[in-house]
VOVODREN-965880 format. One line per field, with one value per residue (C-alpha): x, y, z; residue in one letter. Coordinates in Angstrom, 3 decimals, always signed. Last residue first. Example, Ala and Ser with C-alpha at 12.3 -4.5 7.8 and 13.67 -1.06 7.14 Angstrom:
! VOVODREN-965880
x = [+13.670:+12.300]
y = [-1.060:-4.500]
z = [+7.140:+7.800]
aa = [s:a]
//
This chain:
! VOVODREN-965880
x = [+1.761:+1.556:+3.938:+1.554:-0.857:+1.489:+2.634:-1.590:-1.878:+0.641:+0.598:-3.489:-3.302:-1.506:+1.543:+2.417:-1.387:-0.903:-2.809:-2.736:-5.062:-4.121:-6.232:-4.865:-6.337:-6.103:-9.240:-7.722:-9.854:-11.303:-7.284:-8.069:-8.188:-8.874:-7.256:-6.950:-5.439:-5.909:-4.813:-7.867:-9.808:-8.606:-10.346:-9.459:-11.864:-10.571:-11.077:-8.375:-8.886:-5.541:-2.916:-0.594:+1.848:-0.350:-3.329:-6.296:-9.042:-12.296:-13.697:-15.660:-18.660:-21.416:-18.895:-16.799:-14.454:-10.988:-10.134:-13.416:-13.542:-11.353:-13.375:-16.360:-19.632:-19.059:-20.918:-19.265:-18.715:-15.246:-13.823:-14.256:-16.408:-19.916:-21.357:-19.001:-20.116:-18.662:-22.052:-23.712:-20.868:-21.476:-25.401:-24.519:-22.628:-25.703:-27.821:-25.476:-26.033:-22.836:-20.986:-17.018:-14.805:-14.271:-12.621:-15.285:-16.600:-12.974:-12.065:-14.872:-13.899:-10.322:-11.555:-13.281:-10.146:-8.074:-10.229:-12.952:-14.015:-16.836:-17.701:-16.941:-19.673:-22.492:-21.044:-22.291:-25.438:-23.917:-21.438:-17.809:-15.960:-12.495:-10.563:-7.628:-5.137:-1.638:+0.890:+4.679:+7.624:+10.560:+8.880:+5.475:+3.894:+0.192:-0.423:-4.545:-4.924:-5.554:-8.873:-9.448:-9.254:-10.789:-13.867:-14.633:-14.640:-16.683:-19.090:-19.100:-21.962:-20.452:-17.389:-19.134:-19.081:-17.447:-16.226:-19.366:-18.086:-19.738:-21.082:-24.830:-23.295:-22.067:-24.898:-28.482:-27.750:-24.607:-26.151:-29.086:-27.187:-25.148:-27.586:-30.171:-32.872:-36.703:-37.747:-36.104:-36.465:-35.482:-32.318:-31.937:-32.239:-29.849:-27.386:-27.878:-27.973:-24.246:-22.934:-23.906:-22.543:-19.124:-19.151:-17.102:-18.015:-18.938:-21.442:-24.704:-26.792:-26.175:-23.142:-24.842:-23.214:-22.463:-25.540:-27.784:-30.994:-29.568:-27.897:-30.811:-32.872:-29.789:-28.261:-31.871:-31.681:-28.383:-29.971:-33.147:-31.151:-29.326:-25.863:-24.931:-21.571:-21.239:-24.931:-25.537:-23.888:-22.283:-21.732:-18.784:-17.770:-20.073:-23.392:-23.654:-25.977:-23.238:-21.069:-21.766:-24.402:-25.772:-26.380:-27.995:-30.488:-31.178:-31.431:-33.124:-36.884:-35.281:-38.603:-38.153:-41.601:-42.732:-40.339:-37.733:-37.293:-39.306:-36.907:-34.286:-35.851:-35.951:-33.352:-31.946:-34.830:-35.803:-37.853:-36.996:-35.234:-32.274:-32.547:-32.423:-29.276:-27.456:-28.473:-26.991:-24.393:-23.952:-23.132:-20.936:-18.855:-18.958:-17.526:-14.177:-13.976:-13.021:-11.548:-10.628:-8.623:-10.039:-7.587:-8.892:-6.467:-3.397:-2.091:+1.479:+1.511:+4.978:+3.200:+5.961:+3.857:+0.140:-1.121:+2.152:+4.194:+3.000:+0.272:+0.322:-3.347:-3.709:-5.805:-4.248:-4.018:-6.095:-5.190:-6.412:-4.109:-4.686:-2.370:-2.499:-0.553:+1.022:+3.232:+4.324:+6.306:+9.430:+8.710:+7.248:+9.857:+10.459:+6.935:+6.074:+8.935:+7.592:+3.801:+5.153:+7.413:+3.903:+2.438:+4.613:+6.810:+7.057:+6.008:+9.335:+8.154:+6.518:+7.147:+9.082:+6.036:+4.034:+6.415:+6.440:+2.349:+2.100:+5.088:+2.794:+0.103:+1.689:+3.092:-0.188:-1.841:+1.091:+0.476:-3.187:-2.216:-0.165:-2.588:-5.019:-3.021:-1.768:-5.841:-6.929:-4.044:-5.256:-9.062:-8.144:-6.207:-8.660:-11.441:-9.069:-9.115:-12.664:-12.733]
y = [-22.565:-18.475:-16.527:-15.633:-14.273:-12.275:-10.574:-9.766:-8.835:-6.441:-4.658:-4.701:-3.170:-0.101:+1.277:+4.401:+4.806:+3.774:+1.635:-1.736:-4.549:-7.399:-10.629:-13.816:-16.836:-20.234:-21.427:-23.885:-22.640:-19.767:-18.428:-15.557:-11.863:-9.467:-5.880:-2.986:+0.406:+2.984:+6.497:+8.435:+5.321:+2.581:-0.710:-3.472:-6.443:-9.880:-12.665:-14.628:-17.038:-18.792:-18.044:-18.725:-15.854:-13.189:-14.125:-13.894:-11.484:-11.291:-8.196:-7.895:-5.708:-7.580:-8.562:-7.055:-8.583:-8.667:-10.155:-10.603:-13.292:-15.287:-13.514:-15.199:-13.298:-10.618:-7.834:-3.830:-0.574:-1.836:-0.776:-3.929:-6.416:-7.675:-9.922:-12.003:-14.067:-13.179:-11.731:-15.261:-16.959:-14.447:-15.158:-18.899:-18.292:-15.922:-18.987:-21.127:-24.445:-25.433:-27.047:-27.013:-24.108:-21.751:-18.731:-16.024:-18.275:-18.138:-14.700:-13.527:-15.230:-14.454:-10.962:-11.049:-12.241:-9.449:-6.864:-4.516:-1.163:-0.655:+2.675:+2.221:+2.355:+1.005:+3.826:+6.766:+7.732:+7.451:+10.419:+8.561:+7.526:+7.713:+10.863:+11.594:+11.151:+10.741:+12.314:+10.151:+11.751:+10.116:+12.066:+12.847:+10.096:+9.356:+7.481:+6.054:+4.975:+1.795:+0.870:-0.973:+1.243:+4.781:+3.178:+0.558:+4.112:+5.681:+2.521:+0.977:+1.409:+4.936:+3.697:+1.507:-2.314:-5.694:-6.566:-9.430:-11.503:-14.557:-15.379:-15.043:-11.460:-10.295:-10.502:-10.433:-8.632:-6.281:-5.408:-3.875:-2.074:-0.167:+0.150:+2.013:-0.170:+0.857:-2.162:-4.043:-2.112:+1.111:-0.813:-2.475:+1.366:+3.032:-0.026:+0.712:+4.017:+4.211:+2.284:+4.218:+7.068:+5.024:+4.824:+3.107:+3.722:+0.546:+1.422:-0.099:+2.668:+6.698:+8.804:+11.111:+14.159:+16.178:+14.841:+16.168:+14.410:+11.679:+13.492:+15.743:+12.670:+10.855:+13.912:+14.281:+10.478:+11.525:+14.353:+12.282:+9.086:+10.717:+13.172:+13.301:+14.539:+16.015:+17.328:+19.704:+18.663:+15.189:+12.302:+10.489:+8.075:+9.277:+7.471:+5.449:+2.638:+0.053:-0.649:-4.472:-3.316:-0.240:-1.594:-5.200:-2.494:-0.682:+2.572:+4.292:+4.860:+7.574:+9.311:+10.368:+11.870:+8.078:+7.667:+5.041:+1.478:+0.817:+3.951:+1.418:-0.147:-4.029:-5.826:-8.116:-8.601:-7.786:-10.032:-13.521:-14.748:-15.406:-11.691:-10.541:-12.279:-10.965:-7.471:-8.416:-10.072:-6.430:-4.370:-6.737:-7.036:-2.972:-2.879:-4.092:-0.399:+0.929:-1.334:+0.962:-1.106:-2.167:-4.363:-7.564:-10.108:-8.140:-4.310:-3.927:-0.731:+1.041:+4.314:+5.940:+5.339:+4.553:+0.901:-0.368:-2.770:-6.636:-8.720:-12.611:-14.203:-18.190:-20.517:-24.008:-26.940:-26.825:-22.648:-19.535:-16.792:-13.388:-9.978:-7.470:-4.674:-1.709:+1.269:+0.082:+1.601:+0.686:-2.388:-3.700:-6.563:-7.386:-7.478:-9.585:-12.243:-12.117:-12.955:-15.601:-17.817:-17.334:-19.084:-22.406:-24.193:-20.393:-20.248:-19.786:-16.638:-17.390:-15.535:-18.647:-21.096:-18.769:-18.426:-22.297:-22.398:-20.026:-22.235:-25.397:-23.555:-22.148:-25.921:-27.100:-24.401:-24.848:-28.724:-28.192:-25.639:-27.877:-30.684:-28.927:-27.989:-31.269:-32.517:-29.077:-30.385:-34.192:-32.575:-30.909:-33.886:-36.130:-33.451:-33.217:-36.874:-37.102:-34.588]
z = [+80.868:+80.929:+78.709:+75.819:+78.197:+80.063:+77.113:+76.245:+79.259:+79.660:+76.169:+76.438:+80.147:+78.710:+80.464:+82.170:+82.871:+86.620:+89.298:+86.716:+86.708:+84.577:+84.165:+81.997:+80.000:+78.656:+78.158:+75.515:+72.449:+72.577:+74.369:+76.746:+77.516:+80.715:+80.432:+83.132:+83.353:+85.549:+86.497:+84.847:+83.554:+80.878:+80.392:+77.750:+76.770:+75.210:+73.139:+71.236:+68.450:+67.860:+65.964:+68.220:+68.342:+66.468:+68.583:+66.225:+67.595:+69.324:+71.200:+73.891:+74.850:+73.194:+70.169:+68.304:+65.663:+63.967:+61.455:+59.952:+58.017:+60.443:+63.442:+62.124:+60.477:+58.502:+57.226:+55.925:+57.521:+59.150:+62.639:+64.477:+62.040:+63.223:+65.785:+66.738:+69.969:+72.991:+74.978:+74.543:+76.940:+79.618:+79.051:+79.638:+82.618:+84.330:+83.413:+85.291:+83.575:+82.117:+79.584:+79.681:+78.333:+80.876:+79.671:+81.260:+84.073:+84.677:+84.251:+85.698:+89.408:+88.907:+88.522:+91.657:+93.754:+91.856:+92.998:+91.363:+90.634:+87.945:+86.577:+83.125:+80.311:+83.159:+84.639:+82.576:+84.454:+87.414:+87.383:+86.849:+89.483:+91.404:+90.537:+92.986:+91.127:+91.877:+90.381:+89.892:+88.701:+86.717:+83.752:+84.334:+85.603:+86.113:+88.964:+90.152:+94.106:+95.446:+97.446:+100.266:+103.763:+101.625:+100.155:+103.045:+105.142:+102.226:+102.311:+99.017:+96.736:+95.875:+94.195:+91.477:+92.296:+92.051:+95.505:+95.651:+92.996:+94.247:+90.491:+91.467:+93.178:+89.930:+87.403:+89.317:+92.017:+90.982:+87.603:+89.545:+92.195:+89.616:+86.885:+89.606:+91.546:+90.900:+87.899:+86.044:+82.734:+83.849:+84.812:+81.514:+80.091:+82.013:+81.353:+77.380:+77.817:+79.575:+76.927:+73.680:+75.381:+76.224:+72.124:+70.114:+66.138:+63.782:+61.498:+61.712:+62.686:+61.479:+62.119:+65.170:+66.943:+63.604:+61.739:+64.794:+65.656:+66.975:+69.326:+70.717:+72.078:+73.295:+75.412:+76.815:+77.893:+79.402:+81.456:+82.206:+83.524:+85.769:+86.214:+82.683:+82.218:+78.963:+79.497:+76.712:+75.141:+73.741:+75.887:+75.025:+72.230:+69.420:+68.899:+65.868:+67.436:+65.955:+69.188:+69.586:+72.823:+71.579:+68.292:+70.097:+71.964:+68.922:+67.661:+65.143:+66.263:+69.299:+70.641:+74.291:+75.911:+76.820:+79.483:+77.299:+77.264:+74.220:+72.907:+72.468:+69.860:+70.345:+68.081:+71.248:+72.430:+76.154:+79.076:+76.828:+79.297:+77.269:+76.306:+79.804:+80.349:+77.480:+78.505:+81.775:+80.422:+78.163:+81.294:+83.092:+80.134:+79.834:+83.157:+81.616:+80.533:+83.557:+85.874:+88.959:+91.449:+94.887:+97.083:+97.801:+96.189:+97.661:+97.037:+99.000:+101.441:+101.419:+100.894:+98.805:+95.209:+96.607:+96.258:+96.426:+94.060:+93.624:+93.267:+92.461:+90.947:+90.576:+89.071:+87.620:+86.020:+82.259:+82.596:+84.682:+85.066:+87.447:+87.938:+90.376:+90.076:+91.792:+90.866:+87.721:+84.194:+85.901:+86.317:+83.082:+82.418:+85.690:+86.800:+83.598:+84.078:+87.559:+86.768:+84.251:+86.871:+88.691:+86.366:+86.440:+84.045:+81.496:+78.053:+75.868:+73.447:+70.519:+67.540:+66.292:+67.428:+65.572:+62.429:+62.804:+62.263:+59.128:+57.537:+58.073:+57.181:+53.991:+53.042:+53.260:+51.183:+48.467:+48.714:+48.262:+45.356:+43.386:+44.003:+42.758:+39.692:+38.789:+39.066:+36.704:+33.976:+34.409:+33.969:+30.569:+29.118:+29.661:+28.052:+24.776:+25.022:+24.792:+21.999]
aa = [x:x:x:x:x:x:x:x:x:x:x:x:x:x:x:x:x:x:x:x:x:x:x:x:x:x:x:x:x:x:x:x:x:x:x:x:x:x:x:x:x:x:x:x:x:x:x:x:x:x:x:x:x:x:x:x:x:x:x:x:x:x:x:x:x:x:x:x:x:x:x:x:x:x:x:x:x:x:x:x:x:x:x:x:x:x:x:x:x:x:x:x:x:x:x:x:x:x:x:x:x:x:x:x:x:x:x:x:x:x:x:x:x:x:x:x:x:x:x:x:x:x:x:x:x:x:x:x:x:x:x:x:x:x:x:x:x:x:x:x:x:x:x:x:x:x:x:x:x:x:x:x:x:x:x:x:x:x:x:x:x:x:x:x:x:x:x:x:x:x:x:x:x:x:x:x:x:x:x:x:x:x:x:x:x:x:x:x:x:x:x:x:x:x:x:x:x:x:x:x:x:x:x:x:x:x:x:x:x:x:x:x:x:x:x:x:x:x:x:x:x:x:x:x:x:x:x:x:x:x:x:x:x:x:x:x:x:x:x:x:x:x:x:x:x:x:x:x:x:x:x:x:x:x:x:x:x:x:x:x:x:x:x:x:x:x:x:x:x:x:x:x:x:x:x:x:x:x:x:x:x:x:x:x:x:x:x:x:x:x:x:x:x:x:x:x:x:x:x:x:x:x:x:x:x:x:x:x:x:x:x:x:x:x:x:x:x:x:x:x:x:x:x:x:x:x:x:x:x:x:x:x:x:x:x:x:x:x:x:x:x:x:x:x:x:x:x:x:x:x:x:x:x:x:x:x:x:x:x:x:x:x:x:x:x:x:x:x:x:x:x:x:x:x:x:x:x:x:x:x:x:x:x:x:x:x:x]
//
């Protein structure tokens, strides 16, 4: 019998081994497919900013694009800000960021939860004038994009002009099995987004989302060009800003559109420059300890919270595959394998994407003044090409 048990455990060690050097040889294959995917990263960044121009051309009227690495910072821009006008963009020209706002918006909820003001798991109807009832929903499910709510404003107020219309929106949603999916399934939702910064702002007191995510998020951070069309002057407005292109053909239309009612902006109303987004970028990617409370709520809103596009519980971005966070999302890098997080924005005759390496704080910014291209194709080129 004792034998019998020898023999057993000598057939379970040659099998171990088997599969450790099976694992190790799959790694080690894993990690040259990488390197082969790779492409050659480029000596200096702005070597990368003009492989990107060159490659993308055609599909640009302007851009403005960012890295941050161990040795450097730098931003390049290049095209015009209107197709014929001649005019360059440069680190202060205003682009429409969409989407990215929704960082802003959830470091703010972040921020108030370190605090200890809001928690995470509160009911959103806390926040609410007394008359609105909503028991199902969530601050965090607003934020990771589990509150169920579709991805626009429903009717009757598909463009919600205050807080009352869009809480009204709310109220009759979840009440509706065609509007409303139910909690804790994955479904992104711009609607979800423009509560949650209606609510934070009800919750600090008389200032709307826009002004109140400015002063206590962006301007601690010196990114003081980071705001919704109307809290610019209109002659600031018109002298700074670039202008959305959607093509048609060789043709180029500009747009004219440059905000969304106020009620959904904390979703995507955010313009920006390439000096600010340096700024986020880097308090985004840094990797080193810090104090900055504002920082520290940045860093909270990147944690994975639950699968991106699955109905079921996970808790790392290698379980996952991909995640979602407060806002962003994490992924694995296909060419380094690494964990990458990132958040993509997309307004009429914008684009805009902001990503980086967990682990090196390696990362990129692209702002884009057409929808030819996404921002997620450039950036995420761009950010395999940096040093």
């Amino acid at each position: 019998m004792l034998r019998k048990y020898k023999y057993i455990a000598g057939i379970l060690l040659v099998l171990m081994a088997s599969r450790s050097g099976r694992a190790q040889a799959q790694t080690q294959a894993n990690i040259a497919n990488n390197a082969a995917a790779c492409p050659q990263r480029a000596a200096r960044p702005e070597e990368a900013f003009n492989a990107i121009e060159r490659r993308n051309h055609s599909d640009i009227v302007g851009m403005c694009v960012g890295a941050v690495g161990p040795n450097y910072s730098e931003t390049k821009c290049y095209g015009e800000i209107l197709n014929g006008s001649g005019i360059a963009p440069t680190d202060h020209t205003l682009f429409w960021i969409g989407s990215v706002t929704k960082t802003m918006t959830a470091t703010l909820l972040a921020l108030r939860a370190r605090e200890g003001t809001v928690d995470l798991n509160d009911r959103v109807d806390k926040y609410l004038p007394s008359n609105f009832h909503i028991p199902q929903i969530t601050l965090l499910q607003l934020a990771d994009m589990e509150s169920g709510l579709q991805r626009n404003p429903p009717n009757p107020f598909k463009s919600p002009q205050d807080d009352s219309e869009l809480y009204t929106d709310l109220q009759l949603c979840v009440r509706h099995p065609l509007c409303w999916a139910g909690v804790n399934q994955y479904s992104y939702s711009n609607f979800g987004y423009g509560v949650l910064g209606s609510v934070l702002a009800n919750h600090d007191g008389p200032l709307p989302w826009s002004l109140d995510t400015f002063y206590y998020v962006m301007a601690p951070l010196g990114m003081f060009d980071s705001r919704v069309a109307q809290d610019f002057t209109s002659l600031e407005f018109s002298a700074r800003r670039s202008y959305g292109h959607r093509r048609a053909g060789d043709a180029w239309t500009v747009l004219q559109t440059s905000s969304v009612s106020d009620a959904e902006a904390p979703a995507g109303g955010l313009w920006s420059t390439a000096s600010d987004m340096l700024i986020w970028l880097k308090k985004s990617a840094q990797l080193h300890p810090t104090t900055n409370q504002v920082q520290l709520a940045l860093k909270a809103t990147m944690e994975c919270r639950g699968p991106w596009g699955k109905n079921s519980t996970c808790s790392s971005v290698e379980d996952c595959g991909r995640c979602t966070g407060l806002a962003w999302t994490e992924d694995i890098d296909p060419c380094t394998g690494g964990i990458r997080i990132s958040k993509s924005g997309s307004v009429p005759g914008f684009q805009a994407w902001i990503g980086f390496d967990k682990s090196t704080g390696r990362g990129v910014f692209v702002l884009l003044n057409s929808e030819a291209i996404k921002g997620d194709t450039v950036g995420e080129e761009l950010l395999d090409l940096i040093p």
